[in-house]
C-alpha positions, 0 to 999 in steps of 0.5 A, a space after each residue: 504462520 504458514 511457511 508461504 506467508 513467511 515467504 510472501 512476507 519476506 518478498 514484500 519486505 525486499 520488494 520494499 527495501 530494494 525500492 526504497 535503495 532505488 529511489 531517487 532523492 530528487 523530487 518529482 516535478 509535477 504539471 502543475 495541477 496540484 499546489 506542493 504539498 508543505 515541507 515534510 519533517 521526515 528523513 529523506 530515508 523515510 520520504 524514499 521508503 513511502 514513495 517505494 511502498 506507495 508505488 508497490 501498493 499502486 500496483 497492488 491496487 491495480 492489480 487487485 481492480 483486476 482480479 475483481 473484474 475477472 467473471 470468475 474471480 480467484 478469491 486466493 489472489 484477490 485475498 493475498 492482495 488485500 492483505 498485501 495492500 492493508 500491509 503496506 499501508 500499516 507499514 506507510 502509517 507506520 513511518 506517518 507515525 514518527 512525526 507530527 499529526 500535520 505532517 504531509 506523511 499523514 496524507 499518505 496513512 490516510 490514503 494507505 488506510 482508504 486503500 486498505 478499507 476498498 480492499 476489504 470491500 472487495 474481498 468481501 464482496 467477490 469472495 465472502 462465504 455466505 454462512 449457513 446456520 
């Protein structure tokens, strides 16, 4: 592995860790448009750690939908996110994994696992090179 992937690996992983110090452990409250999911069996350490890498993979999401939109797309960057996305939602399953299947931390695998499948999707499709035999 590259020394910049170490790197990139390391500064995902303290992006998620300071996160996940930072995060609150009072719930948010929402408007009422969704009924509360069921109480999660997981510690409140591993409920924070989701909520911290699920908010950095909304913004990897974001700005992978970016890069996509660009007329010339940077086909390094957009494959850097998708990995980074896909990394993020191995780690969510990751901590799902710990707890029963029912567990409203499947949701978030689940949701981790459809992220990461756009991803590939966009990477594929803006930076996939035709082969040539």
């Amino acid at each position: 592995m590259t020394a910049a992937r170490w790197r990139l690996r390391i500064a995902l992983l303290a992006t998620i860790v300071a996160g996940a110090g930072c995060a609150s452990s009072e719930p948010r409250e929402t408007a009422g448009t969704r009924p509360a999911p069921p109480p999660s069996a997981a510690t409140p350490a591993d409920l924070q750690q989701v909520e911290s890498i699920r908010e950095v993979l909304d913004g990897q999401g974001r700005a992978l939908e970016g890069e996509q939109s660009q007329a010339e797309p940077d086909c390094s960057r957009i494959r850097l996110l998708g990995r980074n996305i896909c990394t993020l939602a191995e780690h969510i399953c990751a901590i799902a994994a710990r707890y029963p299947a029912g567990d409203p931390l499947a949701a978030s695998c689940a949701d981790g696992k459809g992220r990461c499948a756009r991803a590939k999707e966009i990477v594929q499709q803006k930076c996939s090179v035709p082969t040539t035999e």
